[in-house]
C-alpha positions as a Markdown table, in Angstrom:
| # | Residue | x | y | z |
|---|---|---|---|---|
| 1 | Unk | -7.2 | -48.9 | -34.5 |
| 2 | Unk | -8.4 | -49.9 | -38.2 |
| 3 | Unk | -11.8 | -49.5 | -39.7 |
| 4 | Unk | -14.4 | -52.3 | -40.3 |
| 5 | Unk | -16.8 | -50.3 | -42.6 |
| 6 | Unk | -18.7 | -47.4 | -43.2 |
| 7 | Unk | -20.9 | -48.0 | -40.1 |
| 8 | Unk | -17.9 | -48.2 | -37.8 |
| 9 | Unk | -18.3 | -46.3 | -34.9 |
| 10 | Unk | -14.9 | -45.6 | -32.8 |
| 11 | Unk | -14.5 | -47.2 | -29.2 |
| 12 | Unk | -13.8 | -45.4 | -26.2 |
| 13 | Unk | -10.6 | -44.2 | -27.1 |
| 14 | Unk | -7.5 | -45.4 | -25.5 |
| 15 | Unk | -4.1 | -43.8 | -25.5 |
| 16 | Unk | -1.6 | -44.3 | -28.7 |
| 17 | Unk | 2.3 | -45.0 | -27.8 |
| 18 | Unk | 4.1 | -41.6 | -27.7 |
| 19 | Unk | 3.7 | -38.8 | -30.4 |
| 20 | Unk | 7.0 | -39.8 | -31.8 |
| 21 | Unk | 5.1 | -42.8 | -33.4 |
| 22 | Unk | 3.5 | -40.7 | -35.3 |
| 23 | Unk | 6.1 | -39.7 | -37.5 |
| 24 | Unk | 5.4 | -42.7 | -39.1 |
| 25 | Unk | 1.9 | -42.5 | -39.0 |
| 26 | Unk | 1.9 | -38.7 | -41.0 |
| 27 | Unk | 4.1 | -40.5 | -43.6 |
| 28 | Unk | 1.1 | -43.2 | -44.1 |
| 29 | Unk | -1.6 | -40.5 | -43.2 |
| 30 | Unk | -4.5 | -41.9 | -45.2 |
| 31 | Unk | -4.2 | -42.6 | -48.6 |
| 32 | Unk | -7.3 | -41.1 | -49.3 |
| 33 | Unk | -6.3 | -37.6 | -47.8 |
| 34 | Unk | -2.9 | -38.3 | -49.7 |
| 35 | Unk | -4.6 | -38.4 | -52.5 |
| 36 | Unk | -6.6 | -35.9 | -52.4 |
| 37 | Unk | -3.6 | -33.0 | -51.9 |
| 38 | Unk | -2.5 | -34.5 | -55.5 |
| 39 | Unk | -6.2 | -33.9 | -56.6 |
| 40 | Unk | -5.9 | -30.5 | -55.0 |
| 41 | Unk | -2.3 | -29.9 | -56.2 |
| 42 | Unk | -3.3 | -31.0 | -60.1 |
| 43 | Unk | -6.3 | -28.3 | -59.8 |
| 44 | Unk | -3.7 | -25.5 | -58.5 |
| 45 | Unk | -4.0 | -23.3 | -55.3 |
| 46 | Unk | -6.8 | -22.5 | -53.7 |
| 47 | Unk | -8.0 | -21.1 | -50.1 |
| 48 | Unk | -7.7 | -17.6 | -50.4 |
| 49 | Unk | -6.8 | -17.0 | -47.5 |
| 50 | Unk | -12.6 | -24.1 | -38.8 |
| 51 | Unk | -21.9 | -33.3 | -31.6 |
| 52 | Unk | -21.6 | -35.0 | -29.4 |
| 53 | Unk | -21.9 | -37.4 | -26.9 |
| 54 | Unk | -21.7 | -35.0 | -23.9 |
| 55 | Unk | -23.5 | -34.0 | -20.5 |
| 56 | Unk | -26.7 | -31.3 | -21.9 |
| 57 | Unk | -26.8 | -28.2 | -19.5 |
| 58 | Unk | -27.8 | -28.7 | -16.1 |
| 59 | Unk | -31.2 | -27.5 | -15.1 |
| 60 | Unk | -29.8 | -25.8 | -12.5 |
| 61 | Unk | -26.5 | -24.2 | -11.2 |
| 62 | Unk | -23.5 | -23.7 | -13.1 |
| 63 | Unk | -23.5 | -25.4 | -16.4 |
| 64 | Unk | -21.6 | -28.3 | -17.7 |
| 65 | Unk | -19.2 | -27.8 | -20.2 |
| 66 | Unk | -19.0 | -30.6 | -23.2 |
| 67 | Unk | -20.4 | -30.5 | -26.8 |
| 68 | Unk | -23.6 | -30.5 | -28.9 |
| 69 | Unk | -23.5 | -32.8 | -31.6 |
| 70 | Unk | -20.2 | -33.9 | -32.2 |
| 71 | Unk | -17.8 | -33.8 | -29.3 |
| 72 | Unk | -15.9 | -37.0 | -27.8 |
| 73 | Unk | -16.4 | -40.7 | -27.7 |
| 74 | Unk | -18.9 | -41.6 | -25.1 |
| 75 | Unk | -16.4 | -41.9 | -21.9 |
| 76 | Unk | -14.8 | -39.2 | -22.0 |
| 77 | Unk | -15.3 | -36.1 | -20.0 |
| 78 | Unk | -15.6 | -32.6 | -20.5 |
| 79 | Unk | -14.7 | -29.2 | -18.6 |
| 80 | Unk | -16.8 | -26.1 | -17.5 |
| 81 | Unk | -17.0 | -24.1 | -19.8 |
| 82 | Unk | -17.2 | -19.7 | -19.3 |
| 83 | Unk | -20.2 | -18.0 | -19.1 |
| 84 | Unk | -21.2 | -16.7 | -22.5 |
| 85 | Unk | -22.0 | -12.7 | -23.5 |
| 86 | Unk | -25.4 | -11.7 | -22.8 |
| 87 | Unk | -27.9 | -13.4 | -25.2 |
| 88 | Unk | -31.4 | -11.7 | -27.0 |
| 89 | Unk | -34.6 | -13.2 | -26.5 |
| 90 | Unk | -35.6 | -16.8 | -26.8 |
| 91 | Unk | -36.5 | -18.3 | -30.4 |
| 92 | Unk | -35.5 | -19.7 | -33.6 |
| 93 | Unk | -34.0 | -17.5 | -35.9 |
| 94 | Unk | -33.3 | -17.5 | -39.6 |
| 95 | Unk | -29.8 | -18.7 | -39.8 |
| 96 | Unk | -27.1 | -15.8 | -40.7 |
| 97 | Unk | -26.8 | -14.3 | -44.2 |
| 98 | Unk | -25.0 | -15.7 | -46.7 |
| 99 | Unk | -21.6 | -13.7 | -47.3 |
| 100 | Unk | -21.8 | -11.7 | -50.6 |
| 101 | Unk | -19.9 | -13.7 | -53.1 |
| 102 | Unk | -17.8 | -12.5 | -55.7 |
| 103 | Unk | -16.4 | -13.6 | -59.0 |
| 104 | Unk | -14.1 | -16.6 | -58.3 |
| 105 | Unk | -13.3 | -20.2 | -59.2 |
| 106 | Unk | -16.0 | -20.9 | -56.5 |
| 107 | Unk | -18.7 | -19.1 | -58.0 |
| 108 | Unk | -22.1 | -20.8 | -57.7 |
| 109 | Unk | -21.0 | -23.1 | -55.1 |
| 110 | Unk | -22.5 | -23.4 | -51.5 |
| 111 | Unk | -20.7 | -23.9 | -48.7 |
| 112 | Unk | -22.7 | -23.6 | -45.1 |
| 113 | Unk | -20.7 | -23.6 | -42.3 |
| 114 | Unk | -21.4 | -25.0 | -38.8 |
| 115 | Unk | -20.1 | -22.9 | -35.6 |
| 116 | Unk | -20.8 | -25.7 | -32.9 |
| 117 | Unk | -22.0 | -24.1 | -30.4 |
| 118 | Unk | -23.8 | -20.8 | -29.1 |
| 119 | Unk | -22.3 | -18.9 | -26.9 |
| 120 | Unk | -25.8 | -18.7 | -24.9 |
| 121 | Unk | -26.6 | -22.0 | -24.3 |
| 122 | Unk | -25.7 | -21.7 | -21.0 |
| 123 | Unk | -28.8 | -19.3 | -20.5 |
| 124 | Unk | -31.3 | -21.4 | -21.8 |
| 125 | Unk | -31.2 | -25.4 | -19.9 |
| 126 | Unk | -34.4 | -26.1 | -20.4 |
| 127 | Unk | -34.3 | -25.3 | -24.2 |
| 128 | Unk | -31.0 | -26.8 | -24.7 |
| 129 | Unk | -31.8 | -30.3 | -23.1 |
| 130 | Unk | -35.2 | -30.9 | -24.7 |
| 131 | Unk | -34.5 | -34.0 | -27.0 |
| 132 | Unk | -34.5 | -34.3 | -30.6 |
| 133 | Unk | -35.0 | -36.9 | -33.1 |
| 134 | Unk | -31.5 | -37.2 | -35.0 |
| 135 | Unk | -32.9 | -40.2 | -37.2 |
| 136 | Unk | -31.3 | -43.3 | -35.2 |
| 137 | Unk | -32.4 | -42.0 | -31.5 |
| 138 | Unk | -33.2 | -39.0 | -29.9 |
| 139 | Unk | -30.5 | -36.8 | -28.2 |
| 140 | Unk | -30.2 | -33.0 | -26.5 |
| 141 | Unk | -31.0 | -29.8 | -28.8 |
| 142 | Unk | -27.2 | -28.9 | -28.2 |
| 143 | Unk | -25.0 | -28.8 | -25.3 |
| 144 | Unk | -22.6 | -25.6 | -24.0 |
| 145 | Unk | -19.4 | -26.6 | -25.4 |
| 146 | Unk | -16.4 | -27.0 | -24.0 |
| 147 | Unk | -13.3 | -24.5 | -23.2 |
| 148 | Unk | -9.8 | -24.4 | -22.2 |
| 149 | Unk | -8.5 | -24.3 | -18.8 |
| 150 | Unk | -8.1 | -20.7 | -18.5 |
| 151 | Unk | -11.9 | -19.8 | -19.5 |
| 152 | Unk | -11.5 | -19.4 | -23.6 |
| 153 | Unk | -14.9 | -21.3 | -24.9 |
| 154 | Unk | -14.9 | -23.6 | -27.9 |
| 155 | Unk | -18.1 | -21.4 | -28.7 |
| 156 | Unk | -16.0 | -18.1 | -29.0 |
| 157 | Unk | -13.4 | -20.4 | -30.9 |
| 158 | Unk | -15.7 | -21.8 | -33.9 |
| 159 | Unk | -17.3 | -18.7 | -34.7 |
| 160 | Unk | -14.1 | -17.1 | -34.7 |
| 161 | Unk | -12.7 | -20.0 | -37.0 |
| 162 | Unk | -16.0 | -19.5 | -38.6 |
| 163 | Unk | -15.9 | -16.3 | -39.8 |
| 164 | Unk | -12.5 | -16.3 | -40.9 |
| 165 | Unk | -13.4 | -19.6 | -42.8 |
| 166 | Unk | -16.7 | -17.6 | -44.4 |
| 167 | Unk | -14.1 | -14.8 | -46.0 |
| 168 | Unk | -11.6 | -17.2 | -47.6 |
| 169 | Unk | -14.5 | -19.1 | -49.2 |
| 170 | Unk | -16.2 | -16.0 | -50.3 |
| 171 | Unk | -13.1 | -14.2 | -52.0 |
| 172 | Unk | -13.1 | -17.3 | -53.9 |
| 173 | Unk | -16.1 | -16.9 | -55.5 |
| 174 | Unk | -18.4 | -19.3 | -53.0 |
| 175 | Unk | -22.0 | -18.4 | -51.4 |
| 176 | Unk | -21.4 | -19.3 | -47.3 |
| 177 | Unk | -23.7 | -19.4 | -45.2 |
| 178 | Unk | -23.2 | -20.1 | -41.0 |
| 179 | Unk | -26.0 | -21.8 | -39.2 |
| 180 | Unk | -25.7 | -19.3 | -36.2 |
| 181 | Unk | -23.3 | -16.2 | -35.8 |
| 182 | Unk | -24.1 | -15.0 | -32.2 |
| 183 | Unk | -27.3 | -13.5 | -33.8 |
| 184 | Unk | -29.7 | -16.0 | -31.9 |
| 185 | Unk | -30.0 | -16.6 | -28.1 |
| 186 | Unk | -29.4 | -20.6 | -28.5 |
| 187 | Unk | -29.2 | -23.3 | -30.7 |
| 188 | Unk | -29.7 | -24.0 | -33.3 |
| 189 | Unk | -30.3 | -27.6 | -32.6 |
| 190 | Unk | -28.6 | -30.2 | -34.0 |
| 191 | Unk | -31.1 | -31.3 | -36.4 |
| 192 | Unk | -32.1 | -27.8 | -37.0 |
| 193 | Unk | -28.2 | -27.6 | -38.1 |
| 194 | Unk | -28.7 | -30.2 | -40.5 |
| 195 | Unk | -31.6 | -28.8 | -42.4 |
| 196 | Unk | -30.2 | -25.5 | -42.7 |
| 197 | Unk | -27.3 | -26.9 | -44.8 |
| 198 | Unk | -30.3 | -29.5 | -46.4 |
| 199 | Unk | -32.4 | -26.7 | -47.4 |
| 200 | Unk | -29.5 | -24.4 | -48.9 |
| 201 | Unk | -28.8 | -27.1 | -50.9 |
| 202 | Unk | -25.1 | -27.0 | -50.3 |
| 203 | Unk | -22.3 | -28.2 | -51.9 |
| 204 | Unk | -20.6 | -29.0 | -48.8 |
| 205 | Unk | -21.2 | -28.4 | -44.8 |
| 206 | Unk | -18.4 | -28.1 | -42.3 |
| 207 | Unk | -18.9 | -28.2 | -38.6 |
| 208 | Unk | -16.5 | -26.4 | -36.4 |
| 209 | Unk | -15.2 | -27.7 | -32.9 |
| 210 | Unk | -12.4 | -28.2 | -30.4 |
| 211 | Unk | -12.5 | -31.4 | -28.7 |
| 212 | Unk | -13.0 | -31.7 | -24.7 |
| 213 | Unk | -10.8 | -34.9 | -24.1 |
| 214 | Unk | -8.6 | -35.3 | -21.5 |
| 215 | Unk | -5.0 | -33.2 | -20.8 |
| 216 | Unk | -2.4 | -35.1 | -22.6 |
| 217 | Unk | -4.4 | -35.9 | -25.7 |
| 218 | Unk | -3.1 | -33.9 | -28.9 |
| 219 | Unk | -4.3 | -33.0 | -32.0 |
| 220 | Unk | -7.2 | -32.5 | -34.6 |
| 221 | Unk | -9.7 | -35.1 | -36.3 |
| 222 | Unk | -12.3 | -34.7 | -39.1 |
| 223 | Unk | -15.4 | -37.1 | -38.1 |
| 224 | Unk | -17.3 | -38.8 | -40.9 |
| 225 | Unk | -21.0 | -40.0 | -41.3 |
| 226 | Unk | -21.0 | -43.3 | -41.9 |
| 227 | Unk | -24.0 | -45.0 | -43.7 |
| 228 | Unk | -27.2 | -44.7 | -42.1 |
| 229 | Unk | -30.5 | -45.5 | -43.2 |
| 230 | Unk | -33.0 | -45.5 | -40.0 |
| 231 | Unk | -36.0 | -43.1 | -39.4 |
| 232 | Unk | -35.7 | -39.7 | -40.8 |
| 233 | Unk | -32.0 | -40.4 | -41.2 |
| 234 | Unk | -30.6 | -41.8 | -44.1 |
| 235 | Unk | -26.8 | -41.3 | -45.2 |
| 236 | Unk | -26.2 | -43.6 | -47.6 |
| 237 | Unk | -25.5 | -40.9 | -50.5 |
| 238 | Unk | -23.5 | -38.6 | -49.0 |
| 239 | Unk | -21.1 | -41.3 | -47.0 |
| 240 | Unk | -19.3 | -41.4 | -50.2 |
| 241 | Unk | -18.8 | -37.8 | -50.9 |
| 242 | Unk | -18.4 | -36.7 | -47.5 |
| 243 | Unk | -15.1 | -38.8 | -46.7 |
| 244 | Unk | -13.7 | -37.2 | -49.9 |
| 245 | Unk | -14.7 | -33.9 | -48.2 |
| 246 | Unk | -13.3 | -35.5 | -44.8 |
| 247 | Unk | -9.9 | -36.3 | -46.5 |
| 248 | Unk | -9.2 | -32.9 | -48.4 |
| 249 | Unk | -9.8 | -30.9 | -45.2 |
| 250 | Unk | -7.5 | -33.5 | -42.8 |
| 251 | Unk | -5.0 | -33.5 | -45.8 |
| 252 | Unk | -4.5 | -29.8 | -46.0 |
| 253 | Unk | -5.3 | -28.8 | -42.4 |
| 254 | Unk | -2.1 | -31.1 | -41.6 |
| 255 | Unk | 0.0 | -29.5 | -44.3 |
| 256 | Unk | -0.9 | -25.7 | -43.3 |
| 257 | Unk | -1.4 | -25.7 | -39.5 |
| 258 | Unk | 1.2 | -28.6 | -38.8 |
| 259 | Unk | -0.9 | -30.1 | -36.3 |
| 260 | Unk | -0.6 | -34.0 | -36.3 |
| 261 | Unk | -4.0 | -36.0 | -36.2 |
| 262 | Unk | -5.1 | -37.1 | -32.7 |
| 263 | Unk | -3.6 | -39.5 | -30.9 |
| 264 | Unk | -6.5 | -40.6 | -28.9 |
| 265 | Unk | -8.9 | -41.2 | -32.3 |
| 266 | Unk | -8.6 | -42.4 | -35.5 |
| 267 | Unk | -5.9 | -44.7 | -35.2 |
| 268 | Unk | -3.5 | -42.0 | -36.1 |
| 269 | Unk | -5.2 | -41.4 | -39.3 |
| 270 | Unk | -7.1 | -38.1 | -38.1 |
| 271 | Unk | -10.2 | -39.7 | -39.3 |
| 272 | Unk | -13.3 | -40.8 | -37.7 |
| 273 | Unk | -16.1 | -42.0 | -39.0 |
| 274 | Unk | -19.6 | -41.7 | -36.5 |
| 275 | Unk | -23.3 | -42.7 | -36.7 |
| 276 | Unk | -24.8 | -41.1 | -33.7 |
| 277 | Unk | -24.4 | -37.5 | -34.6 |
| 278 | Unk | -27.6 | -35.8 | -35.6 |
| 279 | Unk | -25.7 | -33.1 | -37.7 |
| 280 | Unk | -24.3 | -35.8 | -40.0 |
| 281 | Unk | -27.0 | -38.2 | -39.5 |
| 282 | Unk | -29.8 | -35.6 | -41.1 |
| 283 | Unk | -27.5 | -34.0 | -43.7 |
| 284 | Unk | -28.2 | -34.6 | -47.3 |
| 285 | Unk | -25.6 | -32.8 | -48.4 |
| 286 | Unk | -21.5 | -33.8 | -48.0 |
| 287 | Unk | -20.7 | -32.8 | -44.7 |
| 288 | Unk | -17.8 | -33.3 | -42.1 |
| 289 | Unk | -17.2 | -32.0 | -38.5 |
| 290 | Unk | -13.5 | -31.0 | -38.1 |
| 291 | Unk | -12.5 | -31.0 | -34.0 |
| 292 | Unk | -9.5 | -28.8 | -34.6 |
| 293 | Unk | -7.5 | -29.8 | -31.5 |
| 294 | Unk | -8.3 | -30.4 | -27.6 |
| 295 | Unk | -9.2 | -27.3 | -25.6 |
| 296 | Unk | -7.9 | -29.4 | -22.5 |
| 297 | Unk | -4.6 | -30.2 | -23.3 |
| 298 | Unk | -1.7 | -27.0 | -22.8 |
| 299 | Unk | -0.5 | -27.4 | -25.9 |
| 300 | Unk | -3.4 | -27.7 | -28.2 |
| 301 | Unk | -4.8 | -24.9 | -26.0 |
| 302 | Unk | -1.9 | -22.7 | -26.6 |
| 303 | Unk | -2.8 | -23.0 | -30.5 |
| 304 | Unk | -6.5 | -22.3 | -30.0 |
| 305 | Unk | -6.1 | -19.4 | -28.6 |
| 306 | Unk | -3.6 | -18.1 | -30.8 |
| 307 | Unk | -5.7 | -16.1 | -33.9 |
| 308 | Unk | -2.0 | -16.1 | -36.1 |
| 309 | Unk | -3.2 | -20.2 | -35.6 |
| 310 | Unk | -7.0 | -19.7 | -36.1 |
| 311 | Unk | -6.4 | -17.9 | -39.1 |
| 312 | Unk | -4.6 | -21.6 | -40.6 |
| 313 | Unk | -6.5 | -23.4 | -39.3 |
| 314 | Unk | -9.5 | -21.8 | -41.4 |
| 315 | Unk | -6.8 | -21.5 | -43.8 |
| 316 | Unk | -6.4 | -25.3 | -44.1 |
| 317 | Unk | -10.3 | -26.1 | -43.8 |
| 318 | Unk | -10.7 | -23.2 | -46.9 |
| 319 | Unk | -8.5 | -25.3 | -48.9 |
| 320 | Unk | -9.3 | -29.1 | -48.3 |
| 321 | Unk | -13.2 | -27.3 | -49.2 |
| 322 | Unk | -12.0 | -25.4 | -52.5 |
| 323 | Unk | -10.4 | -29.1 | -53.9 |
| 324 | Unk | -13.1 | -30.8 | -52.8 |
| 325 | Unk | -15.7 | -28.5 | -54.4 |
| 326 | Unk | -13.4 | -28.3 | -57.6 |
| 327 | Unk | -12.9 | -32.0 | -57.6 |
């Protein structure tokens, strides 16, 4: 699969020839991200140390289980995901406080961080499926998520990866701020996501996920915005900065988790780039979504449920953020 230009959206992703092929494909991984562990490397350690096009809750009976703004290609299905703890009342919420920073090599920077996902979608339907205007169309608030096979939800999973994420960054020095953590009944939305980054004025966003593609398909991808310039949405100067972003974080999550990039996406490259995600489409700040592996797949599963693997893989996202942010 190769890339025709910043507004290339993926197609329905197809399987890639075994995994063994991508031995050769980590040796070629991106020059970009190649390039940017040098950039990180040259700059010295750092870390300290995790939308989509999915079915919105049903009105009704058990809920469906797929992503808010950032999950799989259109065609591919999700699973169920569990029923969340008990939520508090209906509303929006101020998003969670920033962790206190401290004297560090990051100090001054903003970094907001985006658990996908609440785990109380699943109470609220109605509120969840309204539509909202992400710039290019409108689209559900959020969705429920999804979650591996034996009931762990990607929503437990990014805020766990979330808050693991938010220490790292803040021992080095950073301001972090999540957009939800488990302090609000739903939501945020997906453009509501976006404009908490947008008014923090952030240095960077990250979004956390785990993918919901089928069993069989392995490993992680980091989706970028592409350039867009429609309605409220407009892209065209962050595109730039956020695949730097993209490329640091696939680099180094690689290098310290040992994953390999998907091999349903990205050609291999563990790089997407999107234009129908709301999250990206409204940010004005560099932002990424990282899907960190595929809940529905053993394997993957067996890693996202493992914290000694969480705590990489926020290890990995820490550190593709700190070169980034120290350029």
């Amino acid at each position: 699969m190769s890339y025709t230009g910043p507004d290339f959206d993926p197609p329905r992703p197809r399987r890639s020839p075994p995994r063994r092929a991508l031995t050769v494909a980590l040796a070629a991984l991106v020059p970009g991200a190649l390039l940017g562990w040098g950039v990180y490397a040259a700059a010295g350690p750092g870390g300290g140390g995790g939308e989509e096009r999915a079915a919105p809750v049903p009105s009704s009976s058990a809920p469906a289980a797929t992503g808010g703004d950032a999950k799989e290609p259109a065609g591919r299905a999700s699973s169920p995901a569990t029923a969340p703890a008990s939520a508090s009342s209906p509303g929006r919420r101020a998003p969670s406080p920033s962790a206190p920073a401290v004297s560090g090599p990051l100090k001054g920077k903003v970094v907001v961080v985006d658990p996908g996902h609440n785990p109380g979608n699943v109470r609220y339907p109605d509120e969840i499926n309204r539509a909202v205007d992400v710039g290019t169309h409108h689209k559900e608030c959020d969705t429920t998520g999804t979650s591996t096979d034996a009931g762990y939800s990607e929503a437990a999973f990014t805020l766990d990866v979330a808050h693991r994420l938010r220490d790292l960054l803040a021992r080095q020095g950073a301001t972090v701020r999540l957009t939800q953590d488990g302090d609000r009944p739903y939501g945020p939305c997906v453009d509501e996501r976006a404009r908490i980054g947008n008014e923090a004025r952030a240095d960077a966003a990250v979004s956390i996920h785990a993918d919901g593609s089928a069993a069989g398909d392995r490993g992680f991808h980091v989706i970028l915005p592409g350039a867009v310039h429609a309605g409220a949405a407009d892209t065209r100067a962050i595109a730039g900065p956020s695949r730097d972003l993209g490329e640091r974080i696939a680099g180094r999550f690689l290098r310290v988790t040992g994953s390999a990039p998907a091999d349903y996406v990205g050609g291999g490259t563990g790089l997407v780039t999107r234009t129908d995600l709301g999250g990206l489409n409204l940010s004005k700040v560099p932002k990424v979504f990282i899907e960190c592996g595929n809940m529905r797949d053993s394997q993957d599963a067996a890693l996202l449920t493992s914290g000694a693997w969480r705590q990489k893989a926020a290890q990995g996202i820490s550190e593709g953020i700190v070169g980034f942010l120290r350029g």
